[in-house]
N, C-alpha and C positions, 0 to 999 in steps of 0.2 A: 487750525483746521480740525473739526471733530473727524470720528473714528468714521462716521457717517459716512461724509465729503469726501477720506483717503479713500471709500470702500470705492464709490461713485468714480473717482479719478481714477482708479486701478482698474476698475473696467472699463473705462471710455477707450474707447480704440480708435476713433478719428474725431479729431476739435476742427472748423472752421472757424477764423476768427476775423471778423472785419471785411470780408468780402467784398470786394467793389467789381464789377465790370461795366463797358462800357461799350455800342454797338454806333458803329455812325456819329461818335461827339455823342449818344443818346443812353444816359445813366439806367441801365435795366435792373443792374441792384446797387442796393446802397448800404455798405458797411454789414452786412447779414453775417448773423453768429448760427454754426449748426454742429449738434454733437451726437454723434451714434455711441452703445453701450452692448458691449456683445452680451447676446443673446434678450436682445429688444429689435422691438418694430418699432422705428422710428417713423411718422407719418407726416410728410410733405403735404401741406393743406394752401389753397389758394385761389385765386381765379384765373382764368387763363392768363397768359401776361405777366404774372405775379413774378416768377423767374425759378420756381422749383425746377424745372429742369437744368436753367443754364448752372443753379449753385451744384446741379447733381454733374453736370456736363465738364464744370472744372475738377468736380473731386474726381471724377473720371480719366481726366485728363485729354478732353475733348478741346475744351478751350482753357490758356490760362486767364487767369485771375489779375485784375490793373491794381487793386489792392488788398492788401492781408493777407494774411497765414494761412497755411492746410499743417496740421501736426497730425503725423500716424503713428503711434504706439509713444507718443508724447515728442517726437522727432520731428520737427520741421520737411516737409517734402514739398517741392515742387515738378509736378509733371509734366514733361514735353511733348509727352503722346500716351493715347488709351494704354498701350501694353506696359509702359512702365507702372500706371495705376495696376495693372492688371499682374504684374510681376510681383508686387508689395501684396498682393490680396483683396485687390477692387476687381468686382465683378459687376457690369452691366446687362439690365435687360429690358431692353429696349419695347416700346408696344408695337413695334413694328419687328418682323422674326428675323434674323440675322441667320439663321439655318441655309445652307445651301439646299434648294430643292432636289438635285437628282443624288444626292450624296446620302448614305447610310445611316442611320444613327448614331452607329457608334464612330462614323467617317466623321459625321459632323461634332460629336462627343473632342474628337481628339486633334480634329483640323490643325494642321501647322506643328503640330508634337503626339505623332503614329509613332508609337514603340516598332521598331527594327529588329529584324532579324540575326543581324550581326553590326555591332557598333562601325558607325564609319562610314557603313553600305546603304544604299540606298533601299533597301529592300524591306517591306511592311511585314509587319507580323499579324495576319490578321488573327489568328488565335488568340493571342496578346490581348490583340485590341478589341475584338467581343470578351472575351474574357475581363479584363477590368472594366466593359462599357456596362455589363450586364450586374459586376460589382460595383457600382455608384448607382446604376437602379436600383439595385435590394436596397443599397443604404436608404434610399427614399420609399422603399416600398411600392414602386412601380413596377407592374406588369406591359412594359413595353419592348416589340423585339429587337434586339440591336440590329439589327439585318433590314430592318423596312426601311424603306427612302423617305427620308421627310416631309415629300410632297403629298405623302399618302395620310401623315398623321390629321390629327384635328387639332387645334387651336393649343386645346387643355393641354396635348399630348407635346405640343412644339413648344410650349410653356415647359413644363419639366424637363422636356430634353437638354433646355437652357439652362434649367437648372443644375442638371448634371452636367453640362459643361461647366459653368464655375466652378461646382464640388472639385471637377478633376484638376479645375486650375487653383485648389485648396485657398476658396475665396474664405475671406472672414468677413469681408462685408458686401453685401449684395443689394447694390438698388436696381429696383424693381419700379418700373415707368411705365404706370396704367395695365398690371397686365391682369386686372378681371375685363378688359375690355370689350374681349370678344368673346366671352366664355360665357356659358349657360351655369346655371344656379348651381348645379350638381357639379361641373365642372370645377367653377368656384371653391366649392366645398373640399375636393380633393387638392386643388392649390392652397388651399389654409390649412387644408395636413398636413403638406409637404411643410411648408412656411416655420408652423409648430413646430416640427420636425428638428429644421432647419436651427430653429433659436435653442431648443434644447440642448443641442451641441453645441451652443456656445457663438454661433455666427450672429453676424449684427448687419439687420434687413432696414434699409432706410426706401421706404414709402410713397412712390406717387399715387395719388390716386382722385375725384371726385365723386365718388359714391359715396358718400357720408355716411349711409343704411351699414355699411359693411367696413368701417372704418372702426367701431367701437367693438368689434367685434375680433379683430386680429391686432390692433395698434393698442401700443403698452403708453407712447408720448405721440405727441405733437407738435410740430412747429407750425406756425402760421406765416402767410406771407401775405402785402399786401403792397400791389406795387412797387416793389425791386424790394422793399424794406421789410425784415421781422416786425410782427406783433410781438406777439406771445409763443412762449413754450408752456403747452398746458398737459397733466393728465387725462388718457384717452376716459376711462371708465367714469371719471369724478366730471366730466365737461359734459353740457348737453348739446345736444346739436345746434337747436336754436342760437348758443354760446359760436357754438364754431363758424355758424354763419354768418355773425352780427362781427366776430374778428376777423372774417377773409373779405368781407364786401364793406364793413364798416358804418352798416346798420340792418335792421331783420327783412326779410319778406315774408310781408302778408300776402298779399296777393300772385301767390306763381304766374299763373294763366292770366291773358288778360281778358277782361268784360269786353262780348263784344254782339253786337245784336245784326246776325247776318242780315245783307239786302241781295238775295240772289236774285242773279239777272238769265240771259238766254242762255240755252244749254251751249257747251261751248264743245266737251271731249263727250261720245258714246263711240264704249266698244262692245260690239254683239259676239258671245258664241265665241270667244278667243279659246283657244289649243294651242298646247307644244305638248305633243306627247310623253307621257311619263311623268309630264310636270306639272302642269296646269290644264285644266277641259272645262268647256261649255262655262265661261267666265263672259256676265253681260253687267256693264251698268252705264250711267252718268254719271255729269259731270257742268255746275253750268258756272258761271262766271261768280266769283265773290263769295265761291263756294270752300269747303275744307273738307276733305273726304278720308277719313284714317282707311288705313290695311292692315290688318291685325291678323295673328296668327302663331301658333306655338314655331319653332326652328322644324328647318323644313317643311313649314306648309305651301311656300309657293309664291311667296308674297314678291321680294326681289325678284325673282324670275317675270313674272308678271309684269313690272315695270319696264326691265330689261326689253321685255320683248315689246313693250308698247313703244320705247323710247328707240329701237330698233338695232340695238344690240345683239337681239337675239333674233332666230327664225321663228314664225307661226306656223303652224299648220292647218290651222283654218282660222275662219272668223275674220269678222270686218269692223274698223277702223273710222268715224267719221269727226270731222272736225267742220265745226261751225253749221252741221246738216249736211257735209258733201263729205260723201269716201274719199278716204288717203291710202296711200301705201306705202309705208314707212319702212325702207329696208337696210337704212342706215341711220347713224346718230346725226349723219351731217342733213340729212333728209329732212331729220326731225324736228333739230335745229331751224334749218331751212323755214317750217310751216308753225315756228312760234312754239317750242314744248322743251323744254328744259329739263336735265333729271341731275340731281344733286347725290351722288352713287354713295352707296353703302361702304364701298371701301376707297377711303379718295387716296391712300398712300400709291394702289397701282393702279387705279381707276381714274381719280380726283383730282388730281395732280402732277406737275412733272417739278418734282423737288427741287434740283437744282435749278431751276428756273425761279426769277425773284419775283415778288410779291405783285409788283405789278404785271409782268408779263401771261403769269397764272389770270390773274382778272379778265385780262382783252382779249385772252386766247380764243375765245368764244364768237369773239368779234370782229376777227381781224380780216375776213371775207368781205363784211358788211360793210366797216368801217374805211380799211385799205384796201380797196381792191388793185393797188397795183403792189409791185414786188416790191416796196421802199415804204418802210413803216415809220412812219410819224412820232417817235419817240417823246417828244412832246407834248403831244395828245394822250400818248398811249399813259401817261405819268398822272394827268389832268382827273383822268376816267379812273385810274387807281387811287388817286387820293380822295375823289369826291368817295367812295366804296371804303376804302381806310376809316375814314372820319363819319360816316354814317354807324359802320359794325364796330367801333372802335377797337379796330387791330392795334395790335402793340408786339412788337414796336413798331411805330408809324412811319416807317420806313419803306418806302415803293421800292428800291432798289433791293431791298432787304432778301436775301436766301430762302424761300419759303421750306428749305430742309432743316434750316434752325428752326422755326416759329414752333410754339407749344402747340400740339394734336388740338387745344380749340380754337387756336387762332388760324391753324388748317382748314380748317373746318367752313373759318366765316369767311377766310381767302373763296373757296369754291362755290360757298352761297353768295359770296360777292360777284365770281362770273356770271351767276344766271342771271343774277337782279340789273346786270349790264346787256344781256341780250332782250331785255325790256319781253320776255317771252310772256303768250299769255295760257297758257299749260307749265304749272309749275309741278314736276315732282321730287318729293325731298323721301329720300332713304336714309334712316335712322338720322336724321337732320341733328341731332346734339348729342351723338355719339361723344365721348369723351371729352366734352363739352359740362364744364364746371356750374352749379348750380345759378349764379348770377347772370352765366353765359346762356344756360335754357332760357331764362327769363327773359334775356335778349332779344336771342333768337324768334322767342316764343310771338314777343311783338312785333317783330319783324314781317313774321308769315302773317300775322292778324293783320298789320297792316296794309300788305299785300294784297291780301283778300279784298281789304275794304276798298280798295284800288280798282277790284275788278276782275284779278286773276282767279284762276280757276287752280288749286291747288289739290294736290296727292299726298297724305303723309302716308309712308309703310314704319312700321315701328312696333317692335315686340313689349315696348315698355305701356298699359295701360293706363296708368296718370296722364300720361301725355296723350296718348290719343284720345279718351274721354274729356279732360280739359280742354285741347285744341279744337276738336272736330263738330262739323255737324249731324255728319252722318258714319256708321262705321261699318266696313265690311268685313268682314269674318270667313278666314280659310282656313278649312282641313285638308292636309294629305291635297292640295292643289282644286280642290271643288271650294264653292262661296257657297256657304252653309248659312248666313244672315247677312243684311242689310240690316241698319239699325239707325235710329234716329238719335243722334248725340247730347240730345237732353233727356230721355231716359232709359237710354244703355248703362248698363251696372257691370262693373268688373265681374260678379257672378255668374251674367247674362254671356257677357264676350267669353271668357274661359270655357262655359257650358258648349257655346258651339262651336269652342276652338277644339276639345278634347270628346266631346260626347259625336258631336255631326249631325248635330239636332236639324233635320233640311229645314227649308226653308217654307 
């Protein structure tokens, strides 16, 4: 062994070796090797499916492993549950917030281990416990106050609190599962200091992530995965992207978007003059069959909301509603349902879904008025309609009974676009439709909706990301601060054009 290799093995602080799991008889990984090096960002790369969460889920000690080793500081370990991972120095952070909402920061900082007043007694110290909560913020260089309730923070801010909860659980290795997800650019930027931070001290951050833009950018390696199995372990800075997508899908994409030559038909959705005060005003357009209509807008302009309110989640205050040429009045989701109009929600973990509920159940849930109208469901049936949705999106694992709280955030994802595409609706809206959704899985997706279209549906995208709206749409609306500042025709809208009127309010 050169002096090289001893240096390499004296820092590695966790080896996976041979890893096998197995879900339903149904093999999700197969013999996968993975190794974090303190003070590296190891980067978990793959397609949805791939298994980077389940190999992150064993070292966690979420679920065990049917074969091979996990070795921690070169010692053989096996864990029976998260806290023992989390007793050794595994720290998780999940893309979904694990923070209790009415709870404190530094309540949530120290949850299950509040320094006491006097050993023995029951009794909190809350001195104590702002006191160290406020020192594990400086150590990151957060301005956050330990006294706010977590439901108050923003995303970026619930992100570092999590993070100062590992510190305090003195993690040495911290994976981190999709979390620039919900975070804006700036946001981002402050999570890659803390991160930096975080490896200068010597901890070792292993990597979920699908934004490839922002991958070469904090990530020192790579592992790739592809279908339960390793590719390659490559370096982040010496690999091109093009490289990393040709290893996670197993060959390039030329084509993202696909070609496709709209045939619109009769108008199908107009909404006149829509309101909700303080949030959205005097908001009119269409909508007609076979059509694709982006909503673009900086955070905060109004965009979800607007959906919200059409899909009838939320109240209007004024403004009317017509479907097919005849006014509606849409004052519930089930309403909306009812008259054919689908919304695929921005946040499907508390919106999108109900987790414990398995894969097929999630599917029919939409349909089970329509399809069972009496109290005794057709399980059956119900299995039939999820697999024909499985095998179309190809979910993985293909599994209907399967837990929709295991599946990876984009096979979540096609779980909820699979319910709509089952209530055969013909008003589709899709809210951030490939939210953490892996680049092969956009691609997907992308066809999906295209297809749809071509189908007849009259479709909505809302989505802050410009590739995708410009690639997808035909036509693209544009909000400010909750006013519609441009219409735009999606063959010569320019990301310069959309930004101008998302930031300027150039009227219309």
């Amino acid at each position: 062994m050169t002096d090289l290799q001893k240096a390499l093995r004296a820092n590695t602080i966790v080896e996976m070796q041979g890893i096998s799991k197995y879900f339903s008889g149904v093999e999700v990984l197969h013999s996968v090797d993975f190794e974090a090096r303190r003070g590296e960002v190891h980067v978990l790369l793959g397609e949805n499916g791939a298994g980077k969460s389940t190999l992150m889920n064993i070292l966690a000690g979420v679920y065990p492993c049917d074969n091979g080793q996990v070795r921690w500081r070169g010692q053989p370990v096996r864990f029976k549950a998260p806290r023992e991972a989390q007793q050794v120095g595994i720290s998780t952070i999940y893309q979904e917030s694990s923070l209790v909402p009415h709870l404190s920061v530094a309540e949530n900082v120290f949850l299950g281990h509040e320094p006491v007043l006097i050993p023995g007694l029951p009794f909190i110290s809350q001195r104590s416990l702002h006191m160290q909560t406020r020192d594990l913020l400086n150590r990151l260089a957060l301005n956050i106050d330990s006294h706010a309730q977590a439901s108050v923070l923003s995303a970026a801010e619930r992100r570092m609190v999590e993070i100062a909860k590992a510190l305090h659980h003195s993690a040495d290795l911290i994976i981190m599962d999709e979390p620039t997800a919900s975070l804006s650019p700036a946001e981002t930027c402050t999570l890659f200091r803390v991160i930096r931070a975080l490896t200068a001290q010597g901890v070792a951050i292993a990597y979920i992530s699908h934004r490839l833009e922002e991958i070469a950018e904090i990530g020192d390696r790579a592992t790739i995965l592809r279908d339960g199995k390793k590719v390659a372990t490559v370096p982040l800075p010496d690999t091109a992207m093009e490289e990393l997508v040709r290893l996670m899908i197993g060959r390039s994409l030329n084509d993202k978007f696909p070609h496709r030559q709209a045939t619109l038909g009769d108008e199908v959705l107009k909404v006149e003059r829509l309101a909700r005060y303080g949030i959205f005003e005097d908001i009119s357009f269409t909508l007609r069959a076979g059509e694709i209509v982006g909503i673009t807008g900086l955070m905060g302009a109004g965009s979800t909301s607007l959906v919200r309110a059409i899909f009838g989640l939320d109240p209007l205050d004024e403004g009317n509603i017509y479907l097919g040429g005849e006014p509606v009045t849409i004052s519930s989701p089930q309403a909306a349902i009812a008259l054919g109009i689908g919304l695929l929600t921005e946040n499907r973990e508390e919106q999108g879904l109900i987790l414990d509920m398995s894969i097929s159940e999630n599917i029919t849930l939409s349909v089970l008025q329509r399809d069972w109208p009496n109290p005794l469901i057709d399980h059956s049936a119900e299995q039939d309609i999820a697999k024909e949705y499985i095998h179309r999106l190809n979910i993985k694992p293909p599994i209907p009974k399967h837990v929709t709280r295991f599946l990876s955030s984009g096979m979540q994802q096609k779980v909820v676009l699979s319910r709509w595409l089952a209530t055969k609706a013909r008003v589709l809206i899709f809210d951030q439709p490939t939210r953490g959704v892996d680049v092969s899985g956009k691609v997907e997706i992308y066809r999906f909706i295209a297809d749809l279209a071509k189908r007849g549906a009259a479709i909505l995208i809302v989505s802050p990301e410009l590739p995708e709206v410009l690639g997808m749409c035909d036509r693209v609306l544009v909000l400010r601060e909750g006013v519609l500042t441009a219409s735009l025709r999606g063959d010569t809208a320019t990301a310069e054009s959309v930004l101008a009127y998302a930031t300027e309010g150039v009227p219309l």
